[in-house]
C-alpha positions as YAML, in Angstrom:
chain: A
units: angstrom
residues:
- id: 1
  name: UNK
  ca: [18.82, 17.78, -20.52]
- id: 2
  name: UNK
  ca: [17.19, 19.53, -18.05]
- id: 3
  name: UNK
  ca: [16.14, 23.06, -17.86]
- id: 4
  name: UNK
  ca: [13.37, 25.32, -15.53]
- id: 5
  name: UNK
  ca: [13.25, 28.82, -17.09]
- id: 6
  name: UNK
  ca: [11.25, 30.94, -14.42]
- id: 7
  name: UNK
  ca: [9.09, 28.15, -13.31]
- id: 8
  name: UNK
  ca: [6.41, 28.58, -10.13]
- id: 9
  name: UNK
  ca: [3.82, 26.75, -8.54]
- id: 10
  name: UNK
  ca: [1.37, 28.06, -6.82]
- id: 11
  name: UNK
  ca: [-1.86, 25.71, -4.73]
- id: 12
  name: UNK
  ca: [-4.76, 27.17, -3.64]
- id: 13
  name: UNK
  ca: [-5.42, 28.91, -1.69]
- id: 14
  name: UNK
  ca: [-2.68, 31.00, -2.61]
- id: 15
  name: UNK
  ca: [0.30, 29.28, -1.56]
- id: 16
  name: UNK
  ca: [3.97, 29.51, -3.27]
- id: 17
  name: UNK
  ca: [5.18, 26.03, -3.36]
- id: 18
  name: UNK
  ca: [7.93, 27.25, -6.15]
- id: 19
  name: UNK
  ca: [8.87, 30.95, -7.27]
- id: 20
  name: UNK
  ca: [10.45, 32.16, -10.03]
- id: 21
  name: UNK
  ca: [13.37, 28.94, -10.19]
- id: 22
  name: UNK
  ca: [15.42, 28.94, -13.21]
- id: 23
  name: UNK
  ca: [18.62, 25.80, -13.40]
- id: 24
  name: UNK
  ca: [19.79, 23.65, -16.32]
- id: 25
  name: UNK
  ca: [21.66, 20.15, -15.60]
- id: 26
  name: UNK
  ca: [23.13, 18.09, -18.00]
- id: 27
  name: UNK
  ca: [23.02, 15.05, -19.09]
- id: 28
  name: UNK
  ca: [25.33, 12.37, -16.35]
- id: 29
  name: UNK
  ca: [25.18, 15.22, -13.46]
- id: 30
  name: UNK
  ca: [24.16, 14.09, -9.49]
- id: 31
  name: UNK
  ca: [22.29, 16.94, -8.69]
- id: 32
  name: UNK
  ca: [21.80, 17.40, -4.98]
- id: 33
  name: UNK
  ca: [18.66, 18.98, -4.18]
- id: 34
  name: UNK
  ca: [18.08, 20.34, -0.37]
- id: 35
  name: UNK
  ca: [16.12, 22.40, 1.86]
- id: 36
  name: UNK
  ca: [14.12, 21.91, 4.54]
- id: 37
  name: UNK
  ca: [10.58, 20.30, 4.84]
- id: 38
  name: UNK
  ca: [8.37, 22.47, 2.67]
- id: 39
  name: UNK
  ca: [10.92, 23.69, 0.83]
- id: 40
  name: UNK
  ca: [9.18, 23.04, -2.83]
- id: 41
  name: UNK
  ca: [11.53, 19.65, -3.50]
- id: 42
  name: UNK
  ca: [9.06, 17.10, -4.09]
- id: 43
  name: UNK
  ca: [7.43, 19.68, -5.99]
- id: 44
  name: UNK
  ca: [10.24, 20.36, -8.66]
- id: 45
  name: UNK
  ca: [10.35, 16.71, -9.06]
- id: 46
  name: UNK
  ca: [6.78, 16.61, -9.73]
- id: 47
  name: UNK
  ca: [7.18, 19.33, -12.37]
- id: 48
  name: UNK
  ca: [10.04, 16.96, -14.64]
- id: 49
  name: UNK
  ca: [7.54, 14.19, -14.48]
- id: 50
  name: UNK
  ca: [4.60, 16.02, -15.28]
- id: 51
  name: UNK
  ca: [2.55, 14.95, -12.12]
- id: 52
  name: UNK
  ca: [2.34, 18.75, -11.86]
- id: 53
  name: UNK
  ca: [2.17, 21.53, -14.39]
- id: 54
  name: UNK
  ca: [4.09, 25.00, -13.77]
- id: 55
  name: UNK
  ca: [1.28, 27.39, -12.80]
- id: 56
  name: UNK
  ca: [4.21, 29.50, -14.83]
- id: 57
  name: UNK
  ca: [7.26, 29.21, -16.28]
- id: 58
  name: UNK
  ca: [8.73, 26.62, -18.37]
- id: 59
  name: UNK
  ca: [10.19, 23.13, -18.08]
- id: 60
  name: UNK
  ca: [12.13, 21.39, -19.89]
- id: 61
  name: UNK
  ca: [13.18, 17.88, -20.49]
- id: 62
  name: UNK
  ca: [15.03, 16.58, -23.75]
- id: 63
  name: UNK
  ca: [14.01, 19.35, -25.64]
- id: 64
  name: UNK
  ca: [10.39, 19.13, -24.54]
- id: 65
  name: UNK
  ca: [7.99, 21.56, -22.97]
- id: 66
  name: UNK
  ca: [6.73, 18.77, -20.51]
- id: 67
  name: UNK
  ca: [3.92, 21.08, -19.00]
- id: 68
  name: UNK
  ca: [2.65, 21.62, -22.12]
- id: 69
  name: UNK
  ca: [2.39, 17.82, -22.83]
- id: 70
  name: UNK
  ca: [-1.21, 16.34, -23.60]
- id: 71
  name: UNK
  ca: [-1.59, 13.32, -21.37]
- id: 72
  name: UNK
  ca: [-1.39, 10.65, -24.46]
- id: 73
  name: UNK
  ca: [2.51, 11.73, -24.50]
- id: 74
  name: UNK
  ca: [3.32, 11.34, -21.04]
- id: 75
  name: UNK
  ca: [4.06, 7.47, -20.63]
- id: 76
  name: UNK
  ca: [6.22, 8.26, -23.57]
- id: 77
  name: UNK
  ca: [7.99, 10.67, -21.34]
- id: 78
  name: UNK
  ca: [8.08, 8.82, -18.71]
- id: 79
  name: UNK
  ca: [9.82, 5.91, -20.21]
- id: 80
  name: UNK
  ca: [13.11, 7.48, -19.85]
- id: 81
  name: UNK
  ca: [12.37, 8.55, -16.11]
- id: 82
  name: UNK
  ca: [12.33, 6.47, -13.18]
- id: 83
  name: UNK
  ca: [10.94, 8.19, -9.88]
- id: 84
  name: UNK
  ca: [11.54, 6.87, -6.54]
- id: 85
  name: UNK
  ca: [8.84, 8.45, -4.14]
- id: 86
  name: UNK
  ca: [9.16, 9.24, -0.39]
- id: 87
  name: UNK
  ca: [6.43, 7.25, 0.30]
- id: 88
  name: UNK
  ca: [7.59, 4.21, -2.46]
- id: 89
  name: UNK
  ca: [4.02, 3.50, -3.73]
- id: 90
  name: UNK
  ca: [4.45, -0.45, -3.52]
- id: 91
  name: UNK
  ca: [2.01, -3.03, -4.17]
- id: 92
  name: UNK
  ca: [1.55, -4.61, -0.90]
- id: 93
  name: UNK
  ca: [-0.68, -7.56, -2.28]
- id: 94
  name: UNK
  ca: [1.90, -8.15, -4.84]
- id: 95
  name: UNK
  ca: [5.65, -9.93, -4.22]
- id: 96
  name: UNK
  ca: [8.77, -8.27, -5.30]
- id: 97
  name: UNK
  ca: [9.44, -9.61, -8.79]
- id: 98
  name: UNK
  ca: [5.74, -8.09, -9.39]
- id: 99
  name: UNK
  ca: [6.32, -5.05, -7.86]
- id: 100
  name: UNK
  ca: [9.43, -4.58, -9.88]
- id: 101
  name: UNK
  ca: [7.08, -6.26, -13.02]
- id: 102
  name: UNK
  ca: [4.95, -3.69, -13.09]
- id: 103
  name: UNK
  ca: [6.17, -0.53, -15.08]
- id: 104
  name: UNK
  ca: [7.40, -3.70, -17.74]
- id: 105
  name: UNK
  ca: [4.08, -5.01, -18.31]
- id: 106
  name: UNK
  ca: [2.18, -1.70, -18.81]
- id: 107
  name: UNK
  ca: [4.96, -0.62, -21.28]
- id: 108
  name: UNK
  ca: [4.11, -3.63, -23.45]
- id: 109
  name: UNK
  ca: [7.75, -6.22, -22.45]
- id: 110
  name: UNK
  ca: [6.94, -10.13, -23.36]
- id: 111
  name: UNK
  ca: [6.99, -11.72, -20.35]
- id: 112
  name: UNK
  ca: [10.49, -13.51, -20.96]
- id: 113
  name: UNK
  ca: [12.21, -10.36, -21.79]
- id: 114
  name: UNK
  ca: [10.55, -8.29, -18.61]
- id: 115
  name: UNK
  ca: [11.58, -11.14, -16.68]
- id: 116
  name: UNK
  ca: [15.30, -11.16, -17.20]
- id: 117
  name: UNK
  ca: [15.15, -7.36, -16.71]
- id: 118
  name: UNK
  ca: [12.85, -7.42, -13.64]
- id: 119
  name: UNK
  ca: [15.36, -10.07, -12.06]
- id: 120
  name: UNK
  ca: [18.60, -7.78, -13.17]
- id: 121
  name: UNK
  ca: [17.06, -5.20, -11.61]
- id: 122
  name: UNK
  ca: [16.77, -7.06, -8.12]
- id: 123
  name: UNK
  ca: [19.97, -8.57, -8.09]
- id: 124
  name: UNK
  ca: [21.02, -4.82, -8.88]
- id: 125
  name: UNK
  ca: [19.57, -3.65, -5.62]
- id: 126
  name: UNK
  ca: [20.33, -7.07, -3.66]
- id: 127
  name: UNK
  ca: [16.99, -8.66, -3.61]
- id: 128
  name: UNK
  ca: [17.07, -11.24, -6.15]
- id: 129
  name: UNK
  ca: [16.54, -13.85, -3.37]
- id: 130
  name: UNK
  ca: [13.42, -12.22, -2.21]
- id: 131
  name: UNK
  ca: [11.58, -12.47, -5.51]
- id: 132
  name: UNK
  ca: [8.88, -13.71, -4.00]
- id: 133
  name: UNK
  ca: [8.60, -12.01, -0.54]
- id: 134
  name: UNK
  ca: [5.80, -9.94, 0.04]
- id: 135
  name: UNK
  ca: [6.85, -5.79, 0.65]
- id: 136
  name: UNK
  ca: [5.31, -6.33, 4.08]
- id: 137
  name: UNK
  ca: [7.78, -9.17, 4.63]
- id: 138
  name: UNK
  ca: [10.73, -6.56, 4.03]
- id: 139
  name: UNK
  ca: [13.06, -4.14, 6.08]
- id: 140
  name: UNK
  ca: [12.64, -0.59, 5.30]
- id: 141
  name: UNK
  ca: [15.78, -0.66, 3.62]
- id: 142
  name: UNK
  ca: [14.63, -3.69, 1.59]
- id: 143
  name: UNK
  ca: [11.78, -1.67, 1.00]
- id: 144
  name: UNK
  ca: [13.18, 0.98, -0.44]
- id: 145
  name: UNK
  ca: [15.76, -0.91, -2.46]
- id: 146
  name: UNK
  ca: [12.78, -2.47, -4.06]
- id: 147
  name: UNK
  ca: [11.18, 0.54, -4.53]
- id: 148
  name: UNK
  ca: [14.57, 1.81, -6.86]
- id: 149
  name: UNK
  ca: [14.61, -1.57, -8.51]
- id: 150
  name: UNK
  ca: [11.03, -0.65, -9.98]
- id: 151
  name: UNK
  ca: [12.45, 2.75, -10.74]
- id: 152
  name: UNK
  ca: [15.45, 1.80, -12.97]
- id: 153
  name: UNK
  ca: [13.62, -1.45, -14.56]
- id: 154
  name: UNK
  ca: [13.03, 0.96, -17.63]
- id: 155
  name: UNK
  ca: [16.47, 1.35, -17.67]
- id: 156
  name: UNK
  ca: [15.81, 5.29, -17.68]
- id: 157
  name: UNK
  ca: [18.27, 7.77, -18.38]
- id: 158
  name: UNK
  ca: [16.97, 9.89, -15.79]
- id: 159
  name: UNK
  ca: [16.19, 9.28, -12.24]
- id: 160
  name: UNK
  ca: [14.44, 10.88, -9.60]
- id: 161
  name: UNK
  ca: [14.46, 10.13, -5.65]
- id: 162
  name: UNK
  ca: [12.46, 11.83, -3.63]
- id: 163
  name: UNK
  ca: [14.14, 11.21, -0.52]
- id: 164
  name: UNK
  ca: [15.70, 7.97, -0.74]
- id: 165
  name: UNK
  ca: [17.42, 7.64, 2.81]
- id: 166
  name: UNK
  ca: [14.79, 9.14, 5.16]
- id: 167
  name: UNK
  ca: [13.06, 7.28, 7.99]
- id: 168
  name: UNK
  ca: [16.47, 4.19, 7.30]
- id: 169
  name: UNK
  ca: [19.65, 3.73, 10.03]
- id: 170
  name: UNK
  ca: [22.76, 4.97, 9.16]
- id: 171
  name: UNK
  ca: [24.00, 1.69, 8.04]
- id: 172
  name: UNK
  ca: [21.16, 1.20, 5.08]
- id: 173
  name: UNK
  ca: [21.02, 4.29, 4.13]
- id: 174
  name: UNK
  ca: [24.71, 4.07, 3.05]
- id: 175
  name: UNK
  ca: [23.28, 1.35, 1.32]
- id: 176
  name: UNK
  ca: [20.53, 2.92, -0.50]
- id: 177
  name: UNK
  ca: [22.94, 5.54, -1.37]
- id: 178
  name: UNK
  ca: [25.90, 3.09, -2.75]
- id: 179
  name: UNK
  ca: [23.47, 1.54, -4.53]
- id: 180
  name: UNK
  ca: [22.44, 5.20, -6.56]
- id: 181
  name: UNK
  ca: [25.83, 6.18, -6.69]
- id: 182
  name: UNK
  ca: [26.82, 2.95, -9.19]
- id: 183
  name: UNK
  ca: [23.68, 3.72, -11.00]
- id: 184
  name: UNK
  ca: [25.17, 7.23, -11.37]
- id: 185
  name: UNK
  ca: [28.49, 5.98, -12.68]
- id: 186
  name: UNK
  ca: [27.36, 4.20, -15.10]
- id: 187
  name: UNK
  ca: [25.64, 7.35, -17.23]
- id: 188
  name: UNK
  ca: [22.29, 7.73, -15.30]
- id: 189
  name: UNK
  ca: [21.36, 11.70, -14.43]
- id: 190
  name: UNK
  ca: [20.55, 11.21, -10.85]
- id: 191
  name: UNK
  ca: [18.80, 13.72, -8.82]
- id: 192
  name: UNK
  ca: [18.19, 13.35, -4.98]
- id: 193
  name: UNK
  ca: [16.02, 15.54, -3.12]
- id: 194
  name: UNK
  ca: [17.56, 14.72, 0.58]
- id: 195
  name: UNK
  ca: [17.96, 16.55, 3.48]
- id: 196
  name: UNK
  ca: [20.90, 14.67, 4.61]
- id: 197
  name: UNK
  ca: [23.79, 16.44, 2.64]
- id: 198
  name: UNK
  ca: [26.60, 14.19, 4.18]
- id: 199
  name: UNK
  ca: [25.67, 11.13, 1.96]
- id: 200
  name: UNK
  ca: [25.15, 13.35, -0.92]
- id: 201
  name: UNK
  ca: [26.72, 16.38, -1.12]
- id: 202
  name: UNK
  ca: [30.21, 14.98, -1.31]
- id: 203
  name: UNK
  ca: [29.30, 13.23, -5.00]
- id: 204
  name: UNK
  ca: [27.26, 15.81, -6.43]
- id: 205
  name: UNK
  ca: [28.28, 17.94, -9.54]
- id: 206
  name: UNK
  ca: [25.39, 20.30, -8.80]
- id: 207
  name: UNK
  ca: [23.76, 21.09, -5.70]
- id: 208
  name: UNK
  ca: [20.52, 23.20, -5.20]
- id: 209
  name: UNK
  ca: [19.32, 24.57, -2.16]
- id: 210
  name: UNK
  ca: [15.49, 25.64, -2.01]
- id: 211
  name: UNK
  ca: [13.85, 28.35, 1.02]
- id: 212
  name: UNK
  ca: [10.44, 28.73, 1.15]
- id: 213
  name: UNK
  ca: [9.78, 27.55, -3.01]
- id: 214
  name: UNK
  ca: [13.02, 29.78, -3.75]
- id: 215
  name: UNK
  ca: [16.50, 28.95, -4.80]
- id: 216
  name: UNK
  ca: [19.38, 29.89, -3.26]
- id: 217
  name: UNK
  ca: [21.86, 28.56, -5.00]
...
């Protein structure tokens, strides 16, 4: 499903954020993806969505050389990916059922169909009776629940957290991570770049450990 064949990238001036990784996971894994800060993880995850290009190497996704992708095709492959970033990238002047509308209305939904699948999705993650609240209104662990239910509103066979857990008490991010794990049971390829291996590393099929832009293991 997923493959890096000898894949680096390199910003100027000079600097190795990946070197030389080569994996494959397939299709229903939890791949756990660790290292410490700097390590290149937000980086690889970059490279499956096509935010970044391999400066070499290959990667693959379905079949597809996504670096090679002209940018017409990429909300085509990005319909089966949702991404949960570290920072979450909410709409703060927009409410929750917005937030969550979002990714519907730019892939063309009528409004009656993205609005029984924008609500699924928050009752998914718990929020359904915060439709309405502002982001800034929210928790940080409401915050980032809302931040997965935009994620998996595509229903997406593939999803990417960058981080899912950080900055939350232990109590919500136990949460947060419940709330991937079902996701994960029910078929979804979920991989978590985290440093906190306790939540994760128990329920992963595949774990990869990144130094410096190189993997370990």
């Amino acid at each position: 499903m997923i493959r890096f064949e000898h894949v680096s990238r390199r910003y100027p001036p000079g600097i190795d954020a990946l070197q030389d990784v080569s994996f494959e996971i397939t299709q229903g894994e939890l791949v756990l993806i660790d290292g410490h800060s700097g390590a290149g993880k937000t980086t690889l995850l970059k490279l499956i969505t096509a935010i970044e290009r391999p400066t070499a190497g290959v990667v693959l996704v379905r079949g597809q050389n996504v670096g090679a992708l002209k940018a017409a095709a990429l909300p085509f492959l990005r319909r089966n990916l949702g991404m949960v970033f570290q920072d979450q990238k909410l709409l703060f002047d927009r409410n929750a059922f917005e937030n969550v509308m979002l990714p519907l209305s730019i892939a063309g939904f009528s409004p009656r169909e993205a609005g029984k699948r924008v609500r699924a999705a928050l009752d998914k993650v718990g929020l359904l009776a915060r439709e309405k609240a502002l982001p800034i209104a929210l928790s940080g662990g409401e915050q980032q629940r809302l931040a997965i239910a935009r994620a998996v509103v595509n229903r997406p066979s593939i999803l990417l957290t960058d981080e899912p857990t950080a900055h939350l008490d232990p109590e919500t991010a136990r949460d947060v991570a419940n709330i991937l794990r079902d996701f994960h049971q029910v078929g979804v390829t979920l991989l978590i770049a985290s440093y906190d291996n306790v939540l994760f590393a128990p329920f992963a099929s595949q774990r990869l450990t990144l130094n410096h832009g190189k993997l370990l293991q």
